[in-house]
N, CA, C and O atoms as a Maestro MAE file, in Angstrom:
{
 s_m_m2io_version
 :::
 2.0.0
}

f_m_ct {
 s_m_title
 :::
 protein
 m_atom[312] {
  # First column is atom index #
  i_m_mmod_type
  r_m_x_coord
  r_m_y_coord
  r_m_z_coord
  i_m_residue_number
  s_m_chain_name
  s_m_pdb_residue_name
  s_m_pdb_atom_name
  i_m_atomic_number
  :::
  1 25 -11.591 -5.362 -78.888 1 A "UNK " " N  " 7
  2 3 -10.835 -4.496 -77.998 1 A "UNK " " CA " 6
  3 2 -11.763 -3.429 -77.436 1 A "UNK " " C  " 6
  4 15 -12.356 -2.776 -78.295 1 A "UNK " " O  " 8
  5 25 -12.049 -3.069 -75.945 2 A "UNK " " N  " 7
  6 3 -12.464 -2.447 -75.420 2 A "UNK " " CA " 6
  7 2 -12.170 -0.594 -76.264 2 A "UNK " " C  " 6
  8 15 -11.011 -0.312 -76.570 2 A "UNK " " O  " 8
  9 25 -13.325 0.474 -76.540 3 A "UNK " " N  " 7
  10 3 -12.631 1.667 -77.317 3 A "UNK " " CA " 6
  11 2 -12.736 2.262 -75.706 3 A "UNK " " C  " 6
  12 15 -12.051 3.281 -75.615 3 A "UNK " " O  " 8
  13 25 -13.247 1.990 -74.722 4 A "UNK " " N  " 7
  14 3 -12.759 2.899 -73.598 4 A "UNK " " CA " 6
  15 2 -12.065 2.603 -72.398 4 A "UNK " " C  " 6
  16 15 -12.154 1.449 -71.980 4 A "UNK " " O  " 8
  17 25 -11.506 3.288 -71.874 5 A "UNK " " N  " 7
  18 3 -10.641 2.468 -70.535 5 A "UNK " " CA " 6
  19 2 -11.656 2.253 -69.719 5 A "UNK " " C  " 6
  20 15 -12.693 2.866 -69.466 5 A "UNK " " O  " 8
  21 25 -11.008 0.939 -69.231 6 A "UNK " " N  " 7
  22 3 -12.537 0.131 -67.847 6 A "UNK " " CA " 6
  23 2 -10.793 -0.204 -67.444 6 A "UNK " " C  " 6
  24 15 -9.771 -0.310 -68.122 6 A "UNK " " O  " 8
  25 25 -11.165 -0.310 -65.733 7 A "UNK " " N  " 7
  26 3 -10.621 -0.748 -64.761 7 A "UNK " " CA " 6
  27 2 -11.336 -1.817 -63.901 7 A "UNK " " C  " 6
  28 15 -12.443 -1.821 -63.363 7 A "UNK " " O  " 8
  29 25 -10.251 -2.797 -63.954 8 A "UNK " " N  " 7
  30 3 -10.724 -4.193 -63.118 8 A "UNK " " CA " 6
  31 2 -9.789 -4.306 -61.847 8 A "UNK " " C  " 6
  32 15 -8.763 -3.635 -61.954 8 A "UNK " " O  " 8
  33 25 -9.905 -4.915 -60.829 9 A "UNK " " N  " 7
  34 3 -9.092 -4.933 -59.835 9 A "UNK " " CA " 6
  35 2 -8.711 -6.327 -59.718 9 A "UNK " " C  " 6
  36 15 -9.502 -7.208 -60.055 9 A "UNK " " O  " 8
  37 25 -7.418 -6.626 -59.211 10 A "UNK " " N  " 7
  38 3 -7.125 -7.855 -59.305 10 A "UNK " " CA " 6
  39 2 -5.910 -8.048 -58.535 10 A "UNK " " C  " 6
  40 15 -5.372 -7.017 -58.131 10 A "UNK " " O  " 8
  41 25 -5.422 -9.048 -58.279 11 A "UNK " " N  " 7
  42 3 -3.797 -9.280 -57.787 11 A "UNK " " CA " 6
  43 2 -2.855 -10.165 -58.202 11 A "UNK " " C  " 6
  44 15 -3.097 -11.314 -58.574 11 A "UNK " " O  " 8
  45 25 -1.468 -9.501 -58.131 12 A "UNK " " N  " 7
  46 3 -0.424 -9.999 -58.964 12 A "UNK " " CA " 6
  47 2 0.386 -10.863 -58.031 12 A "UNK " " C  " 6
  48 15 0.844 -10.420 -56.978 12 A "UNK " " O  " 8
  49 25 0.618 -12.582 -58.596 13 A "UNK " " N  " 7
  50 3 0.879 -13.186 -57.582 13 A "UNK " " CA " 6
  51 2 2.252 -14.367 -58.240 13 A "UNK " " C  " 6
  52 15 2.183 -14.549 -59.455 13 A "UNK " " O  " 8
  53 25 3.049 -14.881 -57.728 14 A "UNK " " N  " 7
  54 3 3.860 -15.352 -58.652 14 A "UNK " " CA " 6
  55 2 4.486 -15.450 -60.116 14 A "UNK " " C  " 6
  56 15 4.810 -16.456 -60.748 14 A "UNK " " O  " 8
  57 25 4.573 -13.782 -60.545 15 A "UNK " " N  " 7
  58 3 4.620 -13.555 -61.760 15 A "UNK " " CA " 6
  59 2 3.520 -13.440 -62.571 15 A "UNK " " C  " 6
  60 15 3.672 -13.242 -63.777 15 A "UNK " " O  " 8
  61 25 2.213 -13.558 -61.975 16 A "UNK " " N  " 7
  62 3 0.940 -13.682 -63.061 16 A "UNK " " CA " 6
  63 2 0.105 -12.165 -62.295 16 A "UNK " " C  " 6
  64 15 0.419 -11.703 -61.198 16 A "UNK " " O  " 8
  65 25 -0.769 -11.721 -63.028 17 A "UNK " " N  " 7
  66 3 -1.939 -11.047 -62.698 17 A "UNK " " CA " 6
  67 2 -3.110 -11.775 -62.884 17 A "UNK " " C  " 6
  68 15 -3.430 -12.305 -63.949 17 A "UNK " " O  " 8
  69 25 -3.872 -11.807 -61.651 18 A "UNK " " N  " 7
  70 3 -5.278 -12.349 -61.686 18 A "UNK " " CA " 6
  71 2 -6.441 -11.763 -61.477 18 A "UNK " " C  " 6
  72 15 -6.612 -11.422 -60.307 18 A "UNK " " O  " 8
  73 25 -7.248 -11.543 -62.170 19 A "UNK " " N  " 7
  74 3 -8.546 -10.028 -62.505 19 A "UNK " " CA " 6
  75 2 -9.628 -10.914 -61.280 19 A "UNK " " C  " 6
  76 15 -9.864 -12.122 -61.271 19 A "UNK " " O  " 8
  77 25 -10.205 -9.743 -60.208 20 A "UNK " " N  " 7
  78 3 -11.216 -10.405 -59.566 20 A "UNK " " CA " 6
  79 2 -12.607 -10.812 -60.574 20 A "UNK " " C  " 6
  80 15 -13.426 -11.714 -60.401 20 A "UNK " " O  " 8
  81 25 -12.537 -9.921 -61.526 21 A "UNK " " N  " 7
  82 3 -13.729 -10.323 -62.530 21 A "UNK " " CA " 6
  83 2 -13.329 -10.451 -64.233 21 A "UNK " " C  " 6
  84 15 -12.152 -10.323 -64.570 21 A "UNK " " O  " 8
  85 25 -13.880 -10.584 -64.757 22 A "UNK " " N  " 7
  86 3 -13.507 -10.516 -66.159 22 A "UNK " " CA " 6
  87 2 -14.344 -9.214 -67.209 22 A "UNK " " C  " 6
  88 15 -15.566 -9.110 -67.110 22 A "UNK " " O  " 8
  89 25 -13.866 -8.646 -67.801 23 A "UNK " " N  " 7
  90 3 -15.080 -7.940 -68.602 23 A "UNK " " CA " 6
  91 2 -15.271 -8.691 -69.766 23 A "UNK " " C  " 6
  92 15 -14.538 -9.464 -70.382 23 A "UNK " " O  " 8
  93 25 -16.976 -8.102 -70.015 24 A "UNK " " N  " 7
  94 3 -17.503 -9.068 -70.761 24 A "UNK " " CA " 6
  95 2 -17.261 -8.575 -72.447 24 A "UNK " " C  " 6
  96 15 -17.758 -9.167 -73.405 24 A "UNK " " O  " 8
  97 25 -16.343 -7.305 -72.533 25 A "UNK " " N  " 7
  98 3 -16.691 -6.957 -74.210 25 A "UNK " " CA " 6
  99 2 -14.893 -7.012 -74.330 25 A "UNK " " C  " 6
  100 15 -14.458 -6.216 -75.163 25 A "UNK " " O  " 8
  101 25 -14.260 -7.512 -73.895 26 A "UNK " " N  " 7
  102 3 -12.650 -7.386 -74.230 26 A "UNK " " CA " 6
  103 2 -11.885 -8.411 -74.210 26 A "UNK " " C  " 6
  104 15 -11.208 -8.803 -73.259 26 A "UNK " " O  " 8
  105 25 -12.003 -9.020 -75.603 27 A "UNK " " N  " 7
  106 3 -10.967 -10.075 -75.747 27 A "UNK " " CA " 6
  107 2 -9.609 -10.110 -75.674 27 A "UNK " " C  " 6
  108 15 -9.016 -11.134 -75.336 27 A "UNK " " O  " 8
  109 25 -8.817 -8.655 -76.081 28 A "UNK " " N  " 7
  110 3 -7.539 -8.610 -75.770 28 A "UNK " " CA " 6
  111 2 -7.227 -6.832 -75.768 28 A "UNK " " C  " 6
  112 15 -8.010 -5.971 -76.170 28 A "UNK " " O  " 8
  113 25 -6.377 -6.700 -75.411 29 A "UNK " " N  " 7
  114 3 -6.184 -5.145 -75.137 29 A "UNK " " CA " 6
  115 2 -5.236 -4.978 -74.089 29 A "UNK " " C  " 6
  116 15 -5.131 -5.495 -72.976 29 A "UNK " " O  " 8
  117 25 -4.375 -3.882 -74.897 30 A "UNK " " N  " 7
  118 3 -2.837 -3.564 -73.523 30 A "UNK " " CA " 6
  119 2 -3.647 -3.038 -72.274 30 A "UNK " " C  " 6
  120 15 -4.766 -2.567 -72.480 30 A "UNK " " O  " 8
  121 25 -3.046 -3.101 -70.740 31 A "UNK " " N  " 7
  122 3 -2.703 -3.191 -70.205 31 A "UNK " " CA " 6
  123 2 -2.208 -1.893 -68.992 31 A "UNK " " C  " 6
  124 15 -1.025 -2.232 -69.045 31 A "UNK " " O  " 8
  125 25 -2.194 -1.079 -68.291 32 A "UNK " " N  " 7
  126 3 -1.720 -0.851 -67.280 32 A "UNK " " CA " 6
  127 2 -2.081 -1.570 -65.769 32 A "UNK " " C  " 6
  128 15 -3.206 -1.771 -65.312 32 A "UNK " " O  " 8
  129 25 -0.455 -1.966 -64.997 33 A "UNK " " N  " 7
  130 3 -0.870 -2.241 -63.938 33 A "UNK " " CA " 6
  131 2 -0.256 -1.454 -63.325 33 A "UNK " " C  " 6
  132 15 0.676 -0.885 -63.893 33 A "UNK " " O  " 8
  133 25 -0.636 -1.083 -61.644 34 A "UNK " " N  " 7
  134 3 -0.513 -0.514 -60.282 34 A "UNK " " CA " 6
  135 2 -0.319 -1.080 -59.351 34 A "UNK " " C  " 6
  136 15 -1.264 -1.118 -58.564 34 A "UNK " " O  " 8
  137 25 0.502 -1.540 -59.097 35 A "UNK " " N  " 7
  138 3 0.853 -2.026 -57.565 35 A "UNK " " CA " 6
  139 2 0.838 -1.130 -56.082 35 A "UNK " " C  " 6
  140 15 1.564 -0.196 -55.743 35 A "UNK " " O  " 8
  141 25 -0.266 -1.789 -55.362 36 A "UNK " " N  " 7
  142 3 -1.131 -1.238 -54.408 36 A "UNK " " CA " 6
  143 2 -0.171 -1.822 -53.177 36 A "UNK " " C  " 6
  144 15 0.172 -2.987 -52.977 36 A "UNK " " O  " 8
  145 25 0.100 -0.795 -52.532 37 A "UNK " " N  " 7
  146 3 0.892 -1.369 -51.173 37 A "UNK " " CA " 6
  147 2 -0.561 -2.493 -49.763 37 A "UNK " " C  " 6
  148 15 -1.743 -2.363 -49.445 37 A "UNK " " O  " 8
  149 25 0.517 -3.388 -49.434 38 A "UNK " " N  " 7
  150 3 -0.420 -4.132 -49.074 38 A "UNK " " CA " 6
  151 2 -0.970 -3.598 -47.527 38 A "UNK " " C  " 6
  152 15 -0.374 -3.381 -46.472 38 A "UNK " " O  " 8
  153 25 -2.095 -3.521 -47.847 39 A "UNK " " N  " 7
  154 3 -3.229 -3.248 -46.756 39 A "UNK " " CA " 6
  155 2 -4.188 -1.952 -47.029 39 A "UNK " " C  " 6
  156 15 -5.190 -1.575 -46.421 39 A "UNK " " O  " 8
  157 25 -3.347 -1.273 -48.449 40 A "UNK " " N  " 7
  158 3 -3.947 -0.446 -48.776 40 A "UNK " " CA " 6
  159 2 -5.565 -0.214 -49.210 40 A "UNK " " C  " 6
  160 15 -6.297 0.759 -49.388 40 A "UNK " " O  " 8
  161 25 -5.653 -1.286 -49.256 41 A "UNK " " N  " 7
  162 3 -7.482 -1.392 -50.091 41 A "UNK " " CA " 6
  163 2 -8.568 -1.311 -48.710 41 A "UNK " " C  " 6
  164 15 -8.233 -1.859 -47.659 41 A "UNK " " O  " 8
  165 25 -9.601 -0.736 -48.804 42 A "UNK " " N  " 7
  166 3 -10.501 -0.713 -47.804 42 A "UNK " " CA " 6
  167 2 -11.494 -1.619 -48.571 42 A "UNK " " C  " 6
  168 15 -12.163 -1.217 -49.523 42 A "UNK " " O  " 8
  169 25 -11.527 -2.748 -48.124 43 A "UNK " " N  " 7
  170 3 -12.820 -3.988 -48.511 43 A "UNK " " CA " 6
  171 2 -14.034 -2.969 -48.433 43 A "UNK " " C  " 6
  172 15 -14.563 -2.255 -49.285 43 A "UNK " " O  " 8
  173 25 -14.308 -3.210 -46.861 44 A "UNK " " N  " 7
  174 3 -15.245 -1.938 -46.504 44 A "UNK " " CA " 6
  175 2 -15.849 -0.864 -47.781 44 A "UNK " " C  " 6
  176 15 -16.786 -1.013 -48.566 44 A "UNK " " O  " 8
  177 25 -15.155 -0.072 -47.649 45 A "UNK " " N  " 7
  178 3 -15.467 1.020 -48.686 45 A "UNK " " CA " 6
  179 2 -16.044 0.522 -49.698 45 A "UNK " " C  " 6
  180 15 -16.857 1.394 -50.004 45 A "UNK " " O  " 8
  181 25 -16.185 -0.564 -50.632 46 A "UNK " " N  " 7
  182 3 -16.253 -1.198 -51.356 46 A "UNK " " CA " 6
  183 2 -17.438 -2.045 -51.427 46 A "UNK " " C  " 6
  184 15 -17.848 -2.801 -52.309 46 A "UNK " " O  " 8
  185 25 -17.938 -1.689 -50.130 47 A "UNK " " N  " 7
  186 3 -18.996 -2.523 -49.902 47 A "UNK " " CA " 6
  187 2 -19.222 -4.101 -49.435 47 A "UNK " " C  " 6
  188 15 -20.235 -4.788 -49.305 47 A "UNK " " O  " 8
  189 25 -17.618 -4.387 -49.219 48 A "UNK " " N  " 7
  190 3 -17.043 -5.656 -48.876 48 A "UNK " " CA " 6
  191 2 -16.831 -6.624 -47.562 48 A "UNK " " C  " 6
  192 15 -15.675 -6.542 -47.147 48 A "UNK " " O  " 8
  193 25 -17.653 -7.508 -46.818 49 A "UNK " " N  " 7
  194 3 -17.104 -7.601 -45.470 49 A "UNK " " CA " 6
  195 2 -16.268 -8.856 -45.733 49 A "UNK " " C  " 6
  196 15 -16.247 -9.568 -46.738 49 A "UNK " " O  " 8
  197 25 -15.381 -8.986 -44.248 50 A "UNK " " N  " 7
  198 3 -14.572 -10.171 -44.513 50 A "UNK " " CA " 6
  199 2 -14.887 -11.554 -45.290 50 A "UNK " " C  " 6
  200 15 -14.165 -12.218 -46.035 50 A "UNK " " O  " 8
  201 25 -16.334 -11.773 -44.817 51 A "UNK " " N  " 7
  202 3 -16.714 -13.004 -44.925 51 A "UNK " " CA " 6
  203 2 -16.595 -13.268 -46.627 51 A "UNK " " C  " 6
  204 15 -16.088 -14.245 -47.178 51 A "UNK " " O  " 8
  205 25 -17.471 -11.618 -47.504 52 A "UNK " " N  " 7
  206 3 -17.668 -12.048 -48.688 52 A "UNK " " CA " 6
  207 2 -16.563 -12.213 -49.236 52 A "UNK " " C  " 6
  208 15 -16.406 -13.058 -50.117 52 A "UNK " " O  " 8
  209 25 -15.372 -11.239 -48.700 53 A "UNK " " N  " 7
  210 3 -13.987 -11.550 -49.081 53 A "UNK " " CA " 6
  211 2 -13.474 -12.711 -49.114 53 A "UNK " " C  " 6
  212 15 -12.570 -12.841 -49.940 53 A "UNK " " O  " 8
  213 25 -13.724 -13.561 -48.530 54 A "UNK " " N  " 7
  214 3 -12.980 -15.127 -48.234 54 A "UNK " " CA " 6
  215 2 -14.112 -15.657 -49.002 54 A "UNK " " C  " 6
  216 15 -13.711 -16.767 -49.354 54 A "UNK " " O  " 8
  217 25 -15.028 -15.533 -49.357 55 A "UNK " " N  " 7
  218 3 -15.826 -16.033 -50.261 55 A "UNK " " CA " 6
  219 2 -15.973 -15.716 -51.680 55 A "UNK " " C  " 6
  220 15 -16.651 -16.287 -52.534 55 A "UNK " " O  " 8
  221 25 -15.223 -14.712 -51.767 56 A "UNK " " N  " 7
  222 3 -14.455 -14.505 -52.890 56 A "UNK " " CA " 6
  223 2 -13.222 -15.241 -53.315 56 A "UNK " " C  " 6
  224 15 -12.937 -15.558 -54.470 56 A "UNK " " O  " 8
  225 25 -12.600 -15.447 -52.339 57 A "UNK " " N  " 7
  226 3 -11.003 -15.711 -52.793 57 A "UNK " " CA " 6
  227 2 -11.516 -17.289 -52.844 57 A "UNK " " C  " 6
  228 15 -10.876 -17.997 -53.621 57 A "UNK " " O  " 8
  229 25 -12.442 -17.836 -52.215 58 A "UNK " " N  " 7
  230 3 -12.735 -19.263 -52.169 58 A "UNK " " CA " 6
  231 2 -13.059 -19.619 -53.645 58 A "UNK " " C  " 6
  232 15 -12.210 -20.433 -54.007 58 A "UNK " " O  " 8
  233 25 -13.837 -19.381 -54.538 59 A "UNK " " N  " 7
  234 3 -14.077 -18.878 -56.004 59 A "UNK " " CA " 6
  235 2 -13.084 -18.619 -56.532 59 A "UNK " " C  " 6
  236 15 -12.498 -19.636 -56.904 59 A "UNK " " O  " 8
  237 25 -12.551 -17.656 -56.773 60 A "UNK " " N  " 7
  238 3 -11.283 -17.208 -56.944 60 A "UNK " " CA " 6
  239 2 -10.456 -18.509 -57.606 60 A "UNK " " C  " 6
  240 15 -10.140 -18.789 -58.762 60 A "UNK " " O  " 8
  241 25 -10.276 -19.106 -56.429 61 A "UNK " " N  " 7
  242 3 -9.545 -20.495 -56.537 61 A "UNK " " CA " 6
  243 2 -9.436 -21.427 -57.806 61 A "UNK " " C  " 6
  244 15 -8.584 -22.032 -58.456 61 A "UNK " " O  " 8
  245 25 -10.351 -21.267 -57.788 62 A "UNK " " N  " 7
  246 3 -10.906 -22.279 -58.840 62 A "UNK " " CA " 6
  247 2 -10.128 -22.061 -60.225 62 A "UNK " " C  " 6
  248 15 -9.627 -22.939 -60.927 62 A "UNK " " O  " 8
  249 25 -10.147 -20.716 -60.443 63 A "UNK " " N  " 7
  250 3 -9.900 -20.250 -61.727 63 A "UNK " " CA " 6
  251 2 -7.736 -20.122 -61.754 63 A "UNK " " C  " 6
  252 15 -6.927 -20.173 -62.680 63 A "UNK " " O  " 8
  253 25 -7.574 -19.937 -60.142 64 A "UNK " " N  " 7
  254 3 -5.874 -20.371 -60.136 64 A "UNK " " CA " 6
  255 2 -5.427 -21.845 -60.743 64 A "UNK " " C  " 6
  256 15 -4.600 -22.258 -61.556 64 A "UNK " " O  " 8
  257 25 -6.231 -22.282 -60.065 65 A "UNK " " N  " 7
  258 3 -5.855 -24.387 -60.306 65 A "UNK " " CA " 6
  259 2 -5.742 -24.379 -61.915 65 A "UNK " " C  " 6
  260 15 -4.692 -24.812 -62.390 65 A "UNK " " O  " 8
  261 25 -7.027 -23.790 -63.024 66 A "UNK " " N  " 7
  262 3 -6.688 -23.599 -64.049 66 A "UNK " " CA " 6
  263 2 -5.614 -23.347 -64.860 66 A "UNK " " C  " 6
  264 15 -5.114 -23.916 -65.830 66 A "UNK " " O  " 8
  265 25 -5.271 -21.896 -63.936 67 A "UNK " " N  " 7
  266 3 -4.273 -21.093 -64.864 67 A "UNK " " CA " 6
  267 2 -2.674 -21.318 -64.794 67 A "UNK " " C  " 6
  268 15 -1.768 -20.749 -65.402 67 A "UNK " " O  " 8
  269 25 -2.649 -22.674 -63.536 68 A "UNK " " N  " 7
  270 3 -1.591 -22.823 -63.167 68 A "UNK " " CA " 6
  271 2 -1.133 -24.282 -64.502 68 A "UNK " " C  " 6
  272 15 0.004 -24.580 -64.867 68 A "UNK " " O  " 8
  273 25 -2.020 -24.712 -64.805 69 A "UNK " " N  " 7
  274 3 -1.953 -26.026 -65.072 69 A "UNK " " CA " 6
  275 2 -0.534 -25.703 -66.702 69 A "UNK " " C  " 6
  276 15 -0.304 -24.680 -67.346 69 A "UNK " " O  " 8
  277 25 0.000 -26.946 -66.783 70 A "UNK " " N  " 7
  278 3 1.666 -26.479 -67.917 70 A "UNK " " CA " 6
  279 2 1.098 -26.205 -68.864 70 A "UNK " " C  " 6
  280 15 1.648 -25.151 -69.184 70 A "UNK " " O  " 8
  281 25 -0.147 -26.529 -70.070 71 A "UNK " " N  " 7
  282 3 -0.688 -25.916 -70.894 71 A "UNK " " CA " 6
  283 2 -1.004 -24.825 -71.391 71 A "UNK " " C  " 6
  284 15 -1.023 -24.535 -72.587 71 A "UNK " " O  " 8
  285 25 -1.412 -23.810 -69.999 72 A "UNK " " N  " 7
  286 3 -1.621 -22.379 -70.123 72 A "UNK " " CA " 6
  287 2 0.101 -21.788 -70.229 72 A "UNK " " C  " 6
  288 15 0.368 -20.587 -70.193 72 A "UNK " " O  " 8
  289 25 0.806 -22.520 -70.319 73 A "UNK " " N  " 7
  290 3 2.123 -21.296 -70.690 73 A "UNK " " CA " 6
  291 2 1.996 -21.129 -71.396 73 A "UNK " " C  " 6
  292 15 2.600 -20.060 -71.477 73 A "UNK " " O  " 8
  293 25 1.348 -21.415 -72.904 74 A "UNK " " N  " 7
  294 3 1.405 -20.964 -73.902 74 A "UNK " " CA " 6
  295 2 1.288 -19.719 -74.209 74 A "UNK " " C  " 6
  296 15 1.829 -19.163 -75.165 74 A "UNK " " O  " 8
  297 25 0.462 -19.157 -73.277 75 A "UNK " " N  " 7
  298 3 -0.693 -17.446 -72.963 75 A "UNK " " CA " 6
  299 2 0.851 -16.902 -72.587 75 A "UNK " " C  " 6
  300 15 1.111 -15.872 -73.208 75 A "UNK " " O  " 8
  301 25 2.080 -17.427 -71.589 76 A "UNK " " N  " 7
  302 3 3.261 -16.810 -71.313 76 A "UNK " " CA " 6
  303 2 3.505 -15.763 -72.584 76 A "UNK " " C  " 6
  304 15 3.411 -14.555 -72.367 76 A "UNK " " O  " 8
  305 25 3.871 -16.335 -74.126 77 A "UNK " " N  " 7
  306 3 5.043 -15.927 -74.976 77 A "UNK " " CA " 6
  307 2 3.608 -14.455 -75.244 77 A "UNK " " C  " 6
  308 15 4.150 -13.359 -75.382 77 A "UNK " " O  " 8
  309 25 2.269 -14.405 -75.302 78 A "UNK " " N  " 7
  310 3 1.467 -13.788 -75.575 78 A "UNK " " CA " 6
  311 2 1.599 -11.937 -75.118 78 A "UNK " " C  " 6
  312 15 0.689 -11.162 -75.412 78 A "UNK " " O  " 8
  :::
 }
 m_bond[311] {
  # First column is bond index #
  i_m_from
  i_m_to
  i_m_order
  :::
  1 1 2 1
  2 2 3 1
  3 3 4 2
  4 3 5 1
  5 5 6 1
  6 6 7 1
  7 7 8 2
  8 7 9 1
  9 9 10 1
  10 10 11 1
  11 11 12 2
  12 11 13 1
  13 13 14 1
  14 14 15 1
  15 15 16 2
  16 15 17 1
  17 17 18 1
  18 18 19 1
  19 19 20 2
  20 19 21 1
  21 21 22 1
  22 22 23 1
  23 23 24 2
  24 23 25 1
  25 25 26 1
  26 26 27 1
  27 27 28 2
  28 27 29 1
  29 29 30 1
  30 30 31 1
  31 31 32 2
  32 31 33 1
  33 33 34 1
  34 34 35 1
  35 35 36 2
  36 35 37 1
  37 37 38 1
  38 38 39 1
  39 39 40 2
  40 39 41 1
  41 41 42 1
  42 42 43 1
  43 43 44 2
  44 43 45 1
  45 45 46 1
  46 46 47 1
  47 47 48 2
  48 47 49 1
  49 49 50 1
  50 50 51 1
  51 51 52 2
  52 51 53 1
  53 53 54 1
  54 54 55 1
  55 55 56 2
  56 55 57 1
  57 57 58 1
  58 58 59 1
  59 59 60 2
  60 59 61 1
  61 61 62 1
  62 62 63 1
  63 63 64 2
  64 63 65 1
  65 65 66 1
  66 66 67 1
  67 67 68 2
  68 67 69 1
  69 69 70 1
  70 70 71 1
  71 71 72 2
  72 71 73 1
  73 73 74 1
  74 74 75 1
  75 75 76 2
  76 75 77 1
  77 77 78 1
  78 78 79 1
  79 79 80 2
  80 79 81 1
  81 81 82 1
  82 82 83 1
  83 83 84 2
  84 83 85 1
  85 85 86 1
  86 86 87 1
  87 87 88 2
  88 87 89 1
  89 89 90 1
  90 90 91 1
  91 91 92 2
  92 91 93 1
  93 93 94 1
  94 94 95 1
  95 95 96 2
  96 95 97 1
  97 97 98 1
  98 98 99 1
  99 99 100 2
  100 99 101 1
  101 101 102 1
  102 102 103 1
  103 103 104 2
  104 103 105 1
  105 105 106 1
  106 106 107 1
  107 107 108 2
  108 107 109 1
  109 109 110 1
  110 110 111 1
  111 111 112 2
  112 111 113 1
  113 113 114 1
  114 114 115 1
  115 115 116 2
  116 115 117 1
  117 117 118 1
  118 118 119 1
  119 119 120 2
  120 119 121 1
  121 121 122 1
  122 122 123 1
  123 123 124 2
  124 123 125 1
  125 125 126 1
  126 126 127 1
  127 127 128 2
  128 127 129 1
  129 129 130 1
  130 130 131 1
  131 131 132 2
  132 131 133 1
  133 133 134 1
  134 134 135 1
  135 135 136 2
  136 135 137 1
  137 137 138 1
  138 138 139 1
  139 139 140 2
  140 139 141 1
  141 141 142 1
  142 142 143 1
  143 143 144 2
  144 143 145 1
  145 145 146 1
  146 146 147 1
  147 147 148 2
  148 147 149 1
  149 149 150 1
  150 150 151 1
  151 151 152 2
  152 151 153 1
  153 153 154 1
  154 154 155 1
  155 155 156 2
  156 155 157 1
  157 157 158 1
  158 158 159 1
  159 159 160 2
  160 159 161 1
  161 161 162 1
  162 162 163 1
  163 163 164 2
  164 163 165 1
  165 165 166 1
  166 166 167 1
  167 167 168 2
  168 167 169 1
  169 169 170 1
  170 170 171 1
  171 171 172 2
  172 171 173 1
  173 173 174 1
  174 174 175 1
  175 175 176 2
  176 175 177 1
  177 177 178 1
  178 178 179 1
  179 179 180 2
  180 179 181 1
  181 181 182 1
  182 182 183 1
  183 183 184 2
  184 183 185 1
  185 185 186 1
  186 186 187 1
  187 187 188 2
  188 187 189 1
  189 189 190 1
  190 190 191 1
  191 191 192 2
  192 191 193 1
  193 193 194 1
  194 194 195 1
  195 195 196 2
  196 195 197 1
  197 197 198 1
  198 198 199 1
  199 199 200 2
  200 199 201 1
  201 201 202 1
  202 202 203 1
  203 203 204 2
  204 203 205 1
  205 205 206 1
  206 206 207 1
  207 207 208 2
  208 207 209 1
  209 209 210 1
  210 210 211 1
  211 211 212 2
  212 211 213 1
  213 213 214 1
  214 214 215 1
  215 215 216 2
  216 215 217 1
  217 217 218 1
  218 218 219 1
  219 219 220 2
  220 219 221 1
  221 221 222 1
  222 222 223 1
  223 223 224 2
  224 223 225 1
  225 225 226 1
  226 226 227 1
  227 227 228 2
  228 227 229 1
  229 229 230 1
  230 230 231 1
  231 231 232 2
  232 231 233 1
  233 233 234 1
  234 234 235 1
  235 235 236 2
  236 235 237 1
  237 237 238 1
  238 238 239 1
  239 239 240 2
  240 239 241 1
  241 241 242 1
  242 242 243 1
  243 243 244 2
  244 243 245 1
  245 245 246 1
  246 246 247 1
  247 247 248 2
  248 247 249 1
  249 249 250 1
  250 250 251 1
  251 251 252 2
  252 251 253 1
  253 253 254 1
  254 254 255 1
  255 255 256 2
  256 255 257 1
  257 257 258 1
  258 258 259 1
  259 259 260 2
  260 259 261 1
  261 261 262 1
  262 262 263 1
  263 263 264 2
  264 263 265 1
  265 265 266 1
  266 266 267 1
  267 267 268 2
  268 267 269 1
  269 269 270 1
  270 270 271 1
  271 271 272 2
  272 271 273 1
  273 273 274 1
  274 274 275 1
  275 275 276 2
  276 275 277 1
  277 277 278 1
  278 278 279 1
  279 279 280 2
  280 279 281 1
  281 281 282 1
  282 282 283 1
  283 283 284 2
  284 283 285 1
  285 285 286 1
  286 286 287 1
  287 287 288 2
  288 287 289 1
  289 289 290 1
  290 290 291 1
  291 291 292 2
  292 291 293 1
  293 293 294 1
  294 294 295 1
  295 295 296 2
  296 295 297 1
  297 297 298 1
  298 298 299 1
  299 299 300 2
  300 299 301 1
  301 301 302 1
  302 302 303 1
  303 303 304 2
  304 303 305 1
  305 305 306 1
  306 306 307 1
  307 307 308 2
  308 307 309 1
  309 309 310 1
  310 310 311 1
  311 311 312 2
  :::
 }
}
């Protein structure tokens, strides 16, 4: 369990939350989320242009097809 708060950014999409990254020292640990009104985020600011954005979410992908699959409900009752 992480002993300090780290913030990851991510989006909540059919009942699930999906972290754009993972941290590398936290196997499990509660939780606050924030729901960001949409358009609110400046990519930009962030250092982000469209392209890497869609090249993000292209990646991204990969790890949905996973989490969608009927096996992972188990992580649900968790």
């Amino acid at each position: 369990m992480a002993t300090n708060p780290k913030t990851f950014e991510g989006i909540y999409k059919e009942g699930k939350v999906e972290l754009f990254e993972t941290p590398d020292d936290v196997d499990e640990a509660r939780v606050i989320v924030t729901f960001i009104p949409e358009g609110s985020v400046n990519i930009a600011e962030r250092g982000i242009d469209e392209s890497q954005a869609a090249n993000l979410r292209a990646r991204l992908q990969t790890f949905a097809e996973d989490w969608e699959r009927p096996e992972m409900g188990a992580y649900d009752a968790l």
